[in-house]
SETORGU-251382 format. One line per field, with one value per residue: z, x, y of N, C-alpha, C in turn; residue number from 1; residue in one letter. Coordinates in nm, 3 decimals, decimal comma, always signed. Last residue first. Layout:
N
n.up = Z; ...
n.east = X; ...
n.north = Y; ...
ca.up = Z; ...
ca.east = X; ...
ca.north = Y; ...
c.up = Z; ...
c.east = X; ...
c.north = Y; ...
num = NUM; ...
residuo = a; ...
***
This chain:
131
n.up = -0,648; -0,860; -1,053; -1,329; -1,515; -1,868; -1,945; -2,175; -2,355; -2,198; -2,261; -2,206; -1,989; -1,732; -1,606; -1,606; -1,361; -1,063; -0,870; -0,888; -0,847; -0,611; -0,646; -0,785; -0,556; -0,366; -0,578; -0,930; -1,318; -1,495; -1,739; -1,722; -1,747; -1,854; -1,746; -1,735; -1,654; -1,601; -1,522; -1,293; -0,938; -0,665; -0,525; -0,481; -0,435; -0,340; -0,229; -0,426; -0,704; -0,818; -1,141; -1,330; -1,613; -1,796; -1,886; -1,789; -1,669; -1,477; -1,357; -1,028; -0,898; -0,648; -0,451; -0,212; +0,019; +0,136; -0,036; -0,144; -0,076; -0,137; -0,401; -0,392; -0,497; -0,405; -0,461; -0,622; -0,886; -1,025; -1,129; -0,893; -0,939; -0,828; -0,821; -0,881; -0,967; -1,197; -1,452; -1,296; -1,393; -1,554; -1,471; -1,370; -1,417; -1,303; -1,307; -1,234; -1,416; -1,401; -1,464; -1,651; -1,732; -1,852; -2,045; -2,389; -2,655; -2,793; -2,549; -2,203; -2,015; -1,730; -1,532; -1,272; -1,068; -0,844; -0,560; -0,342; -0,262; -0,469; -0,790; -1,109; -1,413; -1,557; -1,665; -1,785; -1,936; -2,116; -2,305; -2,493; -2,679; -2,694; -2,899
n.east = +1,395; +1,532; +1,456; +1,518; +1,499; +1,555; +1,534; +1,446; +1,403; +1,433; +1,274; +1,218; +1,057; +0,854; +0,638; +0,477; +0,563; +0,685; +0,863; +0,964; +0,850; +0,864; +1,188; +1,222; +1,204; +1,371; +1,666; +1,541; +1,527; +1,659; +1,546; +1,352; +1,469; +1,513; +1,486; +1,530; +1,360; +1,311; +1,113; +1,140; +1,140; +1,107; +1,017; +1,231; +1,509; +1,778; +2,000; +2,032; +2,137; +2,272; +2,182; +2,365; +2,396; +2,609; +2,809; +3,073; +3,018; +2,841; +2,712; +2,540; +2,297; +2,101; +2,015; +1,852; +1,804; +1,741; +1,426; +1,222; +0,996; +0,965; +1,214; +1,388; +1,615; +1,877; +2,091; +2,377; +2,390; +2,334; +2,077; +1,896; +1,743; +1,535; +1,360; +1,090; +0,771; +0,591; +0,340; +0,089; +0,124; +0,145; +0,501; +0,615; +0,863; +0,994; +1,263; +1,459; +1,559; +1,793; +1,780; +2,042; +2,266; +2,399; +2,388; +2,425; +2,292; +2,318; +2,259; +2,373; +2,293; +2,252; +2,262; +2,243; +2,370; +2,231; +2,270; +2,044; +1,875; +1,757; +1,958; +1,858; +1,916; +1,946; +2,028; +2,251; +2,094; +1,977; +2,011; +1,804; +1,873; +1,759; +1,731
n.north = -6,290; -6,058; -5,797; -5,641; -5,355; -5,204; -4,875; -4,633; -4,447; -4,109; -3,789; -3,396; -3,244; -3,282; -3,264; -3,485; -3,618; -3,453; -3,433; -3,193; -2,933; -2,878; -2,885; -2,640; -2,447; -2,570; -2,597; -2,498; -2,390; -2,341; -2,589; -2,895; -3,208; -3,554; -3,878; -4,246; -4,530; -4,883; -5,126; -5,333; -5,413; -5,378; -5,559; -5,733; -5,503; -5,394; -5,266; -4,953; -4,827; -4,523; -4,356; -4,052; -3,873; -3,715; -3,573; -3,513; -3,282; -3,379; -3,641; -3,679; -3,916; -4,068; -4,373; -4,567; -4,566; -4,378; -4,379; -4,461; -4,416; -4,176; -4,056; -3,729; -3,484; -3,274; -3,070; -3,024; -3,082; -2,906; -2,926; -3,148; -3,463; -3,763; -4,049; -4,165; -4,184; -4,392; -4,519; -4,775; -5,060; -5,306; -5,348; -5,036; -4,780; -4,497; -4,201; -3,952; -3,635; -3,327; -3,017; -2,884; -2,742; -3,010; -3,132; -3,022; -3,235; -3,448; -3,675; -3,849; -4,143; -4,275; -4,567; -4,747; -4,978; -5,267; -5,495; -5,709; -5,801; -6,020; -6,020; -5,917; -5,824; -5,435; -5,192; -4,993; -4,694; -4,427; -4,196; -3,887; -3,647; -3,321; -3,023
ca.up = -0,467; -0,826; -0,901; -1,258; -1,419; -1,773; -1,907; -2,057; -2,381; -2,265; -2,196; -2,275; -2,158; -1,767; -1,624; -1,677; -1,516; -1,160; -0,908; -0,945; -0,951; -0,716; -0,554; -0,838; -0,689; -0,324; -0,439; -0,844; -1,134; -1,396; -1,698; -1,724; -1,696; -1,835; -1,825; -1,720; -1,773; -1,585; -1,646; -1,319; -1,061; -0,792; -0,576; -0,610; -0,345; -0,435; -0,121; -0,295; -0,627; -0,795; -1,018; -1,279; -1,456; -1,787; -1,971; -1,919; -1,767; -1,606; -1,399; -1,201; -0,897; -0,808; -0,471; -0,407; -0,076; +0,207; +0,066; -0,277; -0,069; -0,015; -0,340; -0,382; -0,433; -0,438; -0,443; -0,471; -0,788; -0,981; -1,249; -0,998; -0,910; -0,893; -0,779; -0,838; -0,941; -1,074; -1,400; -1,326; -1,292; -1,521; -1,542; -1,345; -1,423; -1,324; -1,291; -1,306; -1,282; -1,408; -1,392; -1,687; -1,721; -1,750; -1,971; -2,276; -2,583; -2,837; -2,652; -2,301; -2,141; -1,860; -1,640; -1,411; -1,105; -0,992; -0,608; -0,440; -0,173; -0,396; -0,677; -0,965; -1,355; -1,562; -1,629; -1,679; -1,976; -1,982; -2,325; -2,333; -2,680; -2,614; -2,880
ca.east = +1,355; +1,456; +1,504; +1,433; +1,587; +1,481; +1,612; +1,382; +1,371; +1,488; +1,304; +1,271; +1,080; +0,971; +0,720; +0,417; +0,634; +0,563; +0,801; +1,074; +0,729; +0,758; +1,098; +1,235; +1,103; +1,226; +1,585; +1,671; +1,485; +1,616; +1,660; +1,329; +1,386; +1,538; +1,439; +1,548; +1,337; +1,348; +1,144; +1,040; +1,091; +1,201; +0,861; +1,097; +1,375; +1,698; +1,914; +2,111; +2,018; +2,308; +2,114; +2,344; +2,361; +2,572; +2,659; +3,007; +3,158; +2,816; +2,887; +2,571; +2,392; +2,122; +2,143; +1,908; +1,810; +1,812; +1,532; +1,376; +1,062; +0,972; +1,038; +1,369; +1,473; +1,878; +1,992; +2,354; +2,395; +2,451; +2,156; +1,940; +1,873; +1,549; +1,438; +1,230; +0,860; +0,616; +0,502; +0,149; +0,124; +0,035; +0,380; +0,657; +0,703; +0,971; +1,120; +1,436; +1,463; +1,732; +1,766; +1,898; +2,217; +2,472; +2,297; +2,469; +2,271; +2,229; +2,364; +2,290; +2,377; +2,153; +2,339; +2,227; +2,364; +2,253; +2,289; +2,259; +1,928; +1,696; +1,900; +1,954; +1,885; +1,958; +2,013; +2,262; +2,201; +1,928; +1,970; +1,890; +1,834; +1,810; +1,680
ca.north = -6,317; -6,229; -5,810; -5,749; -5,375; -5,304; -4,964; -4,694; -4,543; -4,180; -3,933; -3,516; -3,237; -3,324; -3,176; -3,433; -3,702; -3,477; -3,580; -3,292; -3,022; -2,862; -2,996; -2,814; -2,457; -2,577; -2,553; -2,538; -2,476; -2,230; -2,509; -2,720; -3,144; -3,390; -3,745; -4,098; -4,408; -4,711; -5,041; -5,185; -5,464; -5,272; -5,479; -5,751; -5,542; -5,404; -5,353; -5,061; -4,845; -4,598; -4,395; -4,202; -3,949; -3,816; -3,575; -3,656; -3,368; -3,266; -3,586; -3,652; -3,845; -4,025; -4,217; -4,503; -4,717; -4,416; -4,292; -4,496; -4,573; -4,182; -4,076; -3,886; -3,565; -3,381; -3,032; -3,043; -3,204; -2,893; -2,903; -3,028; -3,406; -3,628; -3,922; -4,266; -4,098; -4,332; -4,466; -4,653; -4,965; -5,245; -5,400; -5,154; -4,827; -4,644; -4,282; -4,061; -3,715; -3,414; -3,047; -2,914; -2,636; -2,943; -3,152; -3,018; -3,036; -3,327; -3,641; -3,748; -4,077; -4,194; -4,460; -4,744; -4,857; -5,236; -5,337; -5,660; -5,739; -5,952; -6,089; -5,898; -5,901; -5,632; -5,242; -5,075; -4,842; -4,546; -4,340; -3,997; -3,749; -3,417; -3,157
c.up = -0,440; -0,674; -0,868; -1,135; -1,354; -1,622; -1,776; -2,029; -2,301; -2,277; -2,249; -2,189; -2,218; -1,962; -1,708; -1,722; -1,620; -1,337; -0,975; -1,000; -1,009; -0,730; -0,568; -0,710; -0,771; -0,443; -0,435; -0,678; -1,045; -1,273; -1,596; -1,704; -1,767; -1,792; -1,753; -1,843; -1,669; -1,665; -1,586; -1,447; -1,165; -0,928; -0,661; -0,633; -0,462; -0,380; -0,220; -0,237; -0,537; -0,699; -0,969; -1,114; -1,450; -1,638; -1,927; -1,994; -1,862; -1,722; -1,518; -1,229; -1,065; -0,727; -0,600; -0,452; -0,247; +0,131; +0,135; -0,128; -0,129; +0,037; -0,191; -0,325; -0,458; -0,403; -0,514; -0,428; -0,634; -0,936; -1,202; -1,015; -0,967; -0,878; -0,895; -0,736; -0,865; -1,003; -1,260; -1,331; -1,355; -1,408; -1,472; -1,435; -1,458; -1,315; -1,311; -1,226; -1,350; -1,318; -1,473; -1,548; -1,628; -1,666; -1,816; -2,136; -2,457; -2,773; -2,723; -2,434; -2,185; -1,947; -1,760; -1,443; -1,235; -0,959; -0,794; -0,503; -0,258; -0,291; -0,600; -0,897; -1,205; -1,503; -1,581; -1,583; -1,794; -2,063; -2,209; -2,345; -2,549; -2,632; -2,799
c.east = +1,471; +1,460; +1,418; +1,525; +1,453; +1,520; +1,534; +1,532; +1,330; +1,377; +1,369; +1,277; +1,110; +0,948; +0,806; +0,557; +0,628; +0,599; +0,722; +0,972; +0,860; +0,708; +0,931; +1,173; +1,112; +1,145; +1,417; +1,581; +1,560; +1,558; +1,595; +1,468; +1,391; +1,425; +1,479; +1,532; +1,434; +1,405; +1,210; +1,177; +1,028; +1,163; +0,973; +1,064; +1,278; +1,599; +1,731; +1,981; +2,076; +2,161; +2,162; +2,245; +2,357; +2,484; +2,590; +2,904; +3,136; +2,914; +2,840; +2,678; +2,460; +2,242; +2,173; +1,942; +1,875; +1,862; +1,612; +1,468; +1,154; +1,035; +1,066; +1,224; +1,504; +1,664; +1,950; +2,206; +2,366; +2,522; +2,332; +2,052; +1,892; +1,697; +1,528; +1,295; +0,958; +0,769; +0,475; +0,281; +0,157; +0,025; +0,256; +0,499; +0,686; +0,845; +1,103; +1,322; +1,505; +1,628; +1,703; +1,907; +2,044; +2,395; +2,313; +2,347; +2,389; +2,223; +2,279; +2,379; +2,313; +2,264; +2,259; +2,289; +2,305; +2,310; +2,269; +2,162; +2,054; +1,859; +1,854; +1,861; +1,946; +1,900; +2,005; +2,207; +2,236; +2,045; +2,017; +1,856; +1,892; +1,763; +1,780
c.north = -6,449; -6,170; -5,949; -5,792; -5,495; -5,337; -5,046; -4,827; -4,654; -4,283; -4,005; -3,663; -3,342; -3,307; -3,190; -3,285; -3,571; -3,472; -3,559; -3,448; -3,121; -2,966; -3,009; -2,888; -2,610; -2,531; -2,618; -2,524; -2,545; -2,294; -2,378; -2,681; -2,999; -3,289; -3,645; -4,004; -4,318; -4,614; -4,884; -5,178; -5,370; -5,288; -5,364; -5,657; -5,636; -5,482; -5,317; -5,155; -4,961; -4,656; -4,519; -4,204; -4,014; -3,841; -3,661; -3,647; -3,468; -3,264; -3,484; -3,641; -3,791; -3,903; -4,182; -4,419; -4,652; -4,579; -4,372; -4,460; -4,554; -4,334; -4,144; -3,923; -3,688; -3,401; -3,203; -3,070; -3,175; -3,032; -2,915; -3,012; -3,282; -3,549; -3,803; -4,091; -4,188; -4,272; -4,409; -4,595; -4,866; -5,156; -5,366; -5,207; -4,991; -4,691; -4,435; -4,158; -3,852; -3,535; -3,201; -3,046; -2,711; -2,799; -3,074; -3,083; -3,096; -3,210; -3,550; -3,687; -3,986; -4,094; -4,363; -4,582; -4,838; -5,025; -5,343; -5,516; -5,717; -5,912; -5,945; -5,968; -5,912; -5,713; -5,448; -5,171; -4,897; -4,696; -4,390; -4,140; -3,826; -3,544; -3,238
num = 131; 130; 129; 128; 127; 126; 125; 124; 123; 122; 121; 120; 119; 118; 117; 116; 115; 114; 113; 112; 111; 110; 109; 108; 107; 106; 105; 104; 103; 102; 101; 100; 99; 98; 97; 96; 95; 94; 93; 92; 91; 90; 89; 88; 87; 86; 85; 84; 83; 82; 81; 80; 79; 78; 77; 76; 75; 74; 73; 72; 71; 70; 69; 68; 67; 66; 65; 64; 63; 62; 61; 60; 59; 58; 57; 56; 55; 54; 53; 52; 51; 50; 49; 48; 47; 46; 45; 44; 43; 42; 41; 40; 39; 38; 37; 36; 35; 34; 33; 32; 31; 30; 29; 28; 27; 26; 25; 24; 23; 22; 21; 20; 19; 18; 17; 16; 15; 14; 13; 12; 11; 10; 9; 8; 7; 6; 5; 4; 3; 2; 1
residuo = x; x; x; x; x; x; x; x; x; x; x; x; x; x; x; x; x; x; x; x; x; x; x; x; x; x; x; x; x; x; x; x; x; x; x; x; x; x; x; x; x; x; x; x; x; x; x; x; x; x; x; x; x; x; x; x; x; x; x; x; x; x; x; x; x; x; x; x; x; x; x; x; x; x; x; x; x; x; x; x; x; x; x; x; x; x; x; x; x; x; x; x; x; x; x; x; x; x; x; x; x; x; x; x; x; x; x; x; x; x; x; x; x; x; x; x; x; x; x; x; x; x; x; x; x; x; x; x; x; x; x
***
């Protein structure tokens, strides 16, 4: 069992930065490809980005690119999503979750953006972006 808990988020002006942080406790996270998502009031969750088990092997949705850089410390247990030139429409609850062990490359790219894959979540962390 993996429990993950999401920390960093907050309140930001339009164009500054937040990072957030997914703590894991209960297993190693070091073997387990992770994602992280968001779901903003009456929308559907939706895919943020993704990272396998090494770090080299990176996704991202198509509006996060070049705006939001996940990354890991297998040392810690920990990821993180640094996010740049925050926007309103960021406005969103964010969840990270674990994924499958053995996926890596063009098999995690699959299925990195689909919620349905994913084993474990955390609770979520608020993140509001003023104008």
């Amino acid at each position: 069992q993996v429990q993950l808990v999401e920390s960093g988020g907050g309140l930001v002006q339009a164009g500054g930065s937040l990072r957030l942080s997914c703590a894991a406790s209960g297993r190693s996270l070091s073997t387990l490809p992770m994602g992280w998502f968001r779901q903003a009031p009456g929308k559907e969750r939706e895919f943020v980005a993704a990272i396998n088990w090494s770090g080299v092997d990176t996704y991202y949705a198509n509006s996060m690119k070049g705006r939001f850089i996940i990354s890991r410390e297998n040392a810690k247990n920990t990821v993180y999503l640094q996010m740049n030139s925050l926007e309103p429409e960021d406005t969103a609850v964010y969840y990270c979750a674990a994924g499958k062990t053995g996926f890596n490359g063009g098999l995690l790219g699959t299925v990195a953006g689909a919620d349905w894959w994913y084993d474990y979540w955390g609770q979520g962390t608020q993140v509001t972006v003023s104008s």
